[in-house]
C-alpha atoms as one frame of an Amber mdcrd trajectory, in Angstrom:
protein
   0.000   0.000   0.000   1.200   3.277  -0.957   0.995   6.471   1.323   2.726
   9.601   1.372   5.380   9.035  -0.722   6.327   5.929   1.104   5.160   2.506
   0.880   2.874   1.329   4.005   3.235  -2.071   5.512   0.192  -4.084   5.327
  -1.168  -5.726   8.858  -4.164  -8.012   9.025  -2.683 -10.101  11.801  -2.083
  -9.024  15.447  -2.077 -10.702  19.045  -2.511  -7.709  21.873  -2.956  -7.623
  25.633  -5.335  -5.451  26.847  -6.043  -4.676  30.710  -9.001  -2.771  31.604
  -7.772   0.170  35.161  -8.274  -1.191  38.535 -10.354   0.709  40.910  -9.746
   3.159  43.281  -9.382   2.409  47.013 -11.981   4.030  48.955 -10.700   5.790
  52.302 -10.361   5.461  55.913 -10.732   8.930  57.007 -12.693  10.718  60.234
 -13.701  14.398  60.532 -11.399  16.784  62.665 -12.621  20.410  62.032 -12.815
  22.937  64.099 -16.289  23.464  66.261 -17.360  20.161  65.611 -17.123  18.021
  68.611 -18.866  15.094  67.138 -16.413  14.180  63.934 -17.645  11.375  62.153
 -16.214   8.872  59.439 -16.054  10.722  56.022 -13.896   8.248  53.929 -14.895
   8.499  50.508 -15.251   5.680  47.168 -12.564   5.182  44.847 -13.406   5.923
  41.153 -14.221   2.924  38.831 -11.263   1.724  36.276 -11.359   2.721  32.832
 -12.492   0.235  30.464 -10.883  -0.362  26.707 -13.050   0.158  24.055 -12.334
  -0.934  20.298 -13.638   1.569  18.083 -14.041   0.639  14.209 -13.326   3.606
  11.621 -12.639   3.951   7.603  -9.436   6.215   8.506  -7.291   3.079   9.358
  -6.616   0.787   6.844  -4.262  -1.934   8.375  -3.757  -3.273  12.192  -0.039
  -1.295  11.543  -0.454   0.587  14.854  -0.160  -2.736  16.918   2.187  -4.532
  15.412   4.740  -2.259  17.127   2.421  -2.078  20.541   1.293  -5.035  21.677
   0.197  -4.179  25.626  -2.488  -1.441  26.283  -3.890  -0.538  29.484  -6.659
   1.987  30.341  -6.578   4.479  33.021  -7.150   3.376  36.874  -9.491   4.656
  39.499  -8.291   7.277  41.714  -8.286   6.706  45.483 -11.025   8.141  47.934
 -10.380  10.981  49.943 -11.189  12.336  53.344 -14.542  15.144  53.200 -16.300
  12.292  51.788 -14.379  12.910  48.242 -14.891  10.181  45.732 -12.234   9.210
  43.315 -12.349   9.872  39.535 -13.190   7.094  37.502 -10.468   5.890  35.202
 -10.549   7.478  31.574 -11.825   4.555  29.055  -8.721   3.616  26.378 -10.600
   3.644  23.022  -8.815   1.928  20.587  -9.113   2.994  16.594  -9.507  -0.163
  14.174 -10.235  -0.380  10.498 -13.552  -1.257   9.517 -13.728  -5.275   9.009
 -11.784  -6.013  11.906 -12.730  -9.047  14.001 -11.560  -9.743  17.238 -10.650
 -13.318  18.650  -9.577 -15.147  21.881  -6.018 -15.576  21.839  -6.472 -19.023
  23.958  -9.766 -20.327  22.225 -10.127 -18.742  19.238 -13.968 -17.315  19.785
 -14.866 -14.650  17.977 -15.747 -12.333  20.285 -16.184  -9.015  17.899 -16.734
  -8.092  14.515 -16.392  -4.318  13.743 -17.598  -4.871  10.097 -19.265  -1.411
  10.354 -17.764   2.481  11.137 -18.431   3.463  14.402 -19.255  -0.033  16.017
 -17.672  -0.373  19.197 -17.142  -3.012  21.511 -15.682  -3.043  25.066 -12.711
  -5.944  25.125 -12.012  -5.234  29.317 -14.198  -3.593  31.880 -12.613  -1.478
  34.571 -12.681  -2.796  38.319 -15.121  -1.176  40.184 -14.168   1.522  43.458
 -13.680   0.315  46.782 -15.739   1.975  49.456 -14.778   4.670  52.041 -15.492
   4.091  55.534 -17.858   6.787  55.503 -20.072   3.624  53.784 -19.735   1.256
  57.091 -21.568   3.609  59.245 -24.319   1.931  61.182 -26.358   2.471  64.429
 -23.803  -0.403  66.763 -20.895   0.842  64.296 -20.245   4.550  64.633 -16.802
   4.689  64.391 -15.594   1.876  61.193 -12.328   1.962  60.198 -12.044  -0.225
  57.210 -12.663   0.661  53.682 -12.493  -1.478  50.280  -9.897  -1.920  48.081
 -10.509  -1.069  44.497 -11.016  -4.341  42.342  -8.554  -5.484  39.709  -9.913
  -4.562  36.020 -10.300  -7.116  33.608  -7.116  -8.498  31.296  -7.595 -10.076
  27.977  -5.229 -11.212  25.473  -6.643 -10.897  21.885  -5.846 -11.696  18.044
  -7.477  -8.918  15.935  -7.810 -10.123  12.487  -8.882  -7.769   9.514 -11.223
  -8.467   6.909 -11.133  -6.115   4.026 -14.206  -5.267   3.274 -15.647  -5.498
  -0.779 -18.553  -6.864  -3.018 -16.141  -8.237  -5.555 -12.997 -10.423  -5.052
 -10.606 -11.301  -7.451  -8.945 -14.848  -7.287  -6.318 -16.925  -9.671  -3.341
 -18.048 -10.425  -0.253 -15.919  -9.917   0.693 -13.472 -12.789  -3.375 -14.072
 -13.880  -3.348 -10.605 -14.420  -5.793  -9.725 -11.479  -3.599  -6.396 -11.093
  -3.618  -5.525 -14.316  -6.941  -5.906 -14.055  -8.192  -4.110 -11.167  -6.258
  -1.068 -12.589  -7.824  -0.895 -15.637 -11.420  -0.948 -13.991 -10.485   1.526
 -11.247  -8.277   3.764  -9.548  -6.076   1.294  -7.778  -2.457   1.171  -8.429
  -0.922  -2.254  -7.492   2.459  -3.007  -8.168   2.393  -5.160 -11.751   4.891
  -7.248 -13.101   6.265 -10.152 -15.681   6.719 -12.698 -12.695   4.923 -13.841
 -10.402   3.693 -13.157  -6.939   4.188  -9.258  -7.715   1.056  -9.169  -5.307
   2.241  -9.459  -2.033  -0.654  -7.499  -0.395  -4.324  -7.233  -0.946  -5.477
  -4.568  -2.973  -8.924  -2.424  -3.260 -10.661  -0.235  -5.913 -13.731   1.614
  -6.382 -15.640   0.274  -9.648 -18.222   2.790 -11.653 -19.968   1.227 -14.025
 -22.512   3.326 -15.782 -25.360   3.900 -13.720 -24.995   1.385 -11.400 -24.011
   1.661  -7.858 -20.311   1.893  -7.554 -18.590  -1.194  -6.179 -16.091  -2.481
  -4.349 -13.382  -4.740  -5.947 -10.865  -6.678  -3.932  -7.444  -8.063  -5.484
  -6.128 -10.786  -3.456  -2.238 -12.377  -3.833  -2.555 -15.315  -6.162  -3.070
 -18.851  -5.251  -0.706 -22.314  -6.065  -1.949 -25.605  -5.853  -1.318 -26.734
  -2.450  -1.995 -23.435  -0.992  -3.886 -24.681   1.577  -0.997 -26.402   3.188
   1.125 -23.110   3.115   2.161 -23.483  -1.022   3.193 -19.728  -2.267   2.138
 -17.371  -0.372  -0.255 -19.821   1.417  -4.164 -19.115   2.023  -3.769 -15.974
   4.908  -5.190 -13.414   2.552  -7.995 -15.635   1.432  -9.551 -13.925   4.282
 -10.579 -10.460   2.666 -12.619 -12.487   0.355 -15.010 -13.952   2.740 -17.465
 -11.201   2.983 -17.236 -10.441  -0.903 -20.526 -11.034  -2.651 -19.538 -12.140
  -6.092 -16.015 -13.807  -7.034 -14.595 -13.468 -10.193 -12.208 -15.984 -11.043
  -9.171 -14.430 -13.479  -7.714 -16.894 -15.689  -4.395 -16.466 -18.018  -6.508
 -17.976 -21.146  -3.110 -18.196 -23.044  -1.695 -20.449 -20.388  -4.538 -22.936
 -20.024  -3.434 -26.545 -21.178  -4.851 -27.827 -24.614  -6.086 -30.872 -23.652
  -7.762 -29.884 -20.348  -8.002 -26.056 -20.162 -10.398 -26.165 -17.115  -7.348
 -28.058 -14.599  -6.045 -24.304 -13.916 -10.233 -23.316 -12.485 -10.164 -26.233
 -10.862  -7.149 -26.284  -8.827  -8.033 -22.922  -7.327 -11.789 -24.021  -6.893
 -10.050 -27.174  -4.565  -7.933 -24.261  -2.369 -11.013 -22.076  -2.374 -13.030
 -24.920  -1.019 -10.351 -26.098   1.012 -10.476 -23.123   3.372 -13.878 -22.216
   3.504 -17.079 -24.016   2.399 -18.776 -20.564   1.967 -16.661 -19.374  -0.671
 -16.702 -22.261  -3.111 -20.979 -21.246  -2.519 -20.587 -18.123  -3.426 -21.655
 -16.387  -7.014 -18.761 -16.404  -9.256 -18.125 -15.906 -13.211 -14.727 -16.456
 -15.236 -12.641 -13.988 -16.455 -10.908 -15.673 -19.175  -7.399 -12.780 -19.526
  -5.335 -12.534 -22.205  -6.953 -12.928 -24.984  -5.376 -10.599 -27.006  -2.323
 -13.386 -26.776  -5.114 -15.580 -28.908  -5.673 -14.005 -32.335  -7.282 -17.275
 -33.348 -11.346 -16.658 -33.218 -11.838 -20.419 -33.240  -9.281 -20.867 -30.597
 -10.817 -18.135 -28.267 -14.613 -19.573 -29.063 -13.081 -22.923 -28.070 -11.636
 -21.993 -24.936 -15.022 -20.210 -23.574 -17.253 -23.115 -24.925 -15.224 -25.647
 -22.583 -15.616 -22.565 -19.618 -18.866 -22.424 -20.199 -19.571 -25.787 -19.457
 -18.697 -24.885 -15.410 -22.061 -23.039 -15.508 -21.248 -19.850 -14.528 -21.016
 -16.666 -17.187 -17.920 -16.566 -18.605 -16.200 -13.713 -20.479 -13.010 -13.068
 -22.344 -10.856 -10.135 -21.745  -7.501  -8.426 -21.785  -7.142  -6.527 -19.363
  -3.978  -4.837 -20.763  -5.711  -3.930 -23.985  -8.968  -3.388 -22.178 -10.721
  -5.607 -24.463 -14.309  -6.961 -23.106 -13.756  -4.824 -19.918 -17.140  -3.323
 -20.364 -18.496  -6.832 -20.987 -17.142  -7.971 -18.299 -18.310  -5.413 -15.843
 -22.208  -5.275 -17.410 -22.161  -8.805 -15.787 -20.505  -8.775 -13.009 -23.094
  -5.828 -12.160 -26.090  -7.920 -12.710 -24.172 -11.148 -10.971 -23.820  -8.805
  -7.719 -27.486  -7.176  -8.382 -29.189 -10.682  -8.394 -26.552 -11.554  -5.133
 -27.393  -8.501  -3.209 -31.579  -9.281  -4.219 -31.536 -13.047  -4.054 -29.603
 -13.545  -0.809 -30.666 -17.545  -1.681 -28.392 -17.058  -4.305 -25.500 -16.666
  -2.084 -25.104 -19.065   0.609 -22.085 -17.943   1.829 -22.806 -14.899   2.567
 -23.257 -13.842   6.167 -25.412 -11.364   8.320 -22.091  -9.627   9.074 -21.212
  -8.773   5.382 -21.199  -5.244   4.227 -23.718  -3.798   1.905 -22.578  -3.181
  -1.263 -20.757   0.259  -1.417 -23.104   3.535  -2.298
């Protein structure tokens, strides 16, 4: 990711303490003024702990932040005074998050958040409550109590935050697919793009207008290898930011395909898709066949999306270098992710936490 002049290190991976402020200890404390023969016991409460708050917002796009901080701990009570003086209360830690963040036990692995929305918050540790002052012990047979509570301990957590990039459309293949290429043609992303592989080392997002449509969201993901599953390439860890997406579009280097079984290349990825998640090999998806401009053979190209067709799914050839059947290619995947977003049936991996289609 590029900010600033400098290139940003992508996060989506983090494990974080947090520890919520103990309370305050109230006070042990007995009037001695002046003209008042009868002091009393005015011990006061100690203030409550803060707690620590995750907060989601759009201005953070990576877990960056704690990668380099990994213990956080919100503000404790203050002690209770004599006069009957309480302690302040702890100040809450609020911690910013991108949107799409989800938040896990470190020890079981329950999700126990999912920001997936700005301005959601959740608290991860609750501050300890106050102790009591003495002045709280009074009672007709006690008069005179000298004890007081001690504040209690806040809660302490240890957490994995994982983030979930949030898009309608995700992009899948084979390294050097052309998936870059083609998310810059279709919008204003600018991912690194290359003649080797694995160029991709980071997810990537655009904004997609098509006509009159709704604009979209498209996701470029590192490619996949056969294998990835069991940590081929660059493994399955960004397979991730695809698992809210609506509609997948699976990018295929139609010059590469073998003659004798072009499909083998759809395939393999379809195995690693369904490998890590039974949801995404559900989801709506259409083929992208790229490269076609590397085909000047109109019986060869015909060929190639008459044996693609055959997966049942639409199916359109492209080059996304030339920008040759771009606009085809978008006209459908707009009315793939318009029946999706309609026909929820349609999409059975999609989930009640998945964000609504960008406006």
């Amino acid at each position: 990711m590029f900010c600033g002049g400098q290139w940003m290190r992508f996060v989506d991976e983090v494990r974080i303490v947090v520890q919520a402020g103990h309370g305050g200890n109230g006070c042990v404390s007995f009037r001695r003024e002046k003209y008042v023969p009868r002091g009393g016991p005015d011990g006061g409460d100690g203030g409550k702990g803060g707690d620590v708050i995750f907060e989601a917002t759009e201005r953070k796009q990576t877990l960056l932040d704690f990668h380099y901080k990994r213990f956080y701990r919100a503000q404790r009570g203050r002690h209770g005074q004599g006069k009957e003086k309480h302690g302040r209360s702890g100040q809450d830690l609020v911690l910013m998050v991108p949107v799409g963040t989800v938040v896990k036990d470190a020890r079981t692995g329950e999700v126990l958040a999912d920001l997936h929305n700005p301005g959601m918050r959740w608290t991860a540790a609750r501050g300890g409550a106050g102790g009591r002052g003495n002045a709280r012990f009074v009672t007709a047979t006690r008069q005179a109590p000298r004890i007081a509570e001690e504040g209690k301990e806040g809660e302490s957590r240890e957490l994995v935050l994982e983030l979930k990039l949030l898009a309608d459309v995700g992009l899948v293949g084979f390294p050097n697919a052309g998936k870059s290429t083609l998310i810059a043609a279709v919008s204003a992303a600018r991912p690194k793009i290359a003649d080797y592989p694995f160029t991709t080392l980071v997810p990537n997002l655009g904004v997609v207008q098509y006509g009159d449509a709704q604009p979209f969201v498209m996701a470029d993901i590192p490619g996949l290898l056969e294998g990835a599953h069991q940590g081929a390439g660059l493994g399955i860890r960004f397979l991730r930011h695809i698992e809210r997406t609506r509609v997948l579009v699976h990018v295929v280097d139609a010059a590469s395909v073998p003659r004798e079984n072009p499909l083998e290349p759809y395939r393999i990825i379809e195995r690693e898709l369904s490998a890590y998640a039974e949801s995404l090999a559900r989801k709506p998806r259409l083929v992208a066949l790229n490269k076609m401009d590397l085909i000047p053979d109109p019986d060869e190209r015909a060929r190639l999306i008459t044996a693609f067709s055959a997966i049942g799914c639409p199916v359109v050839g492209i080059s996304a270098l030339t920008r040759e059947g771009l606009d085809d290619l978008l006209r459908v995947v707009v009315r793939v992710l318009h029946e999706a977003v309609h026909n929820p049936s349609t999409n059975d991996g999609q989930t009640s936490d998945t964000a609504p289609p960008s406006s």
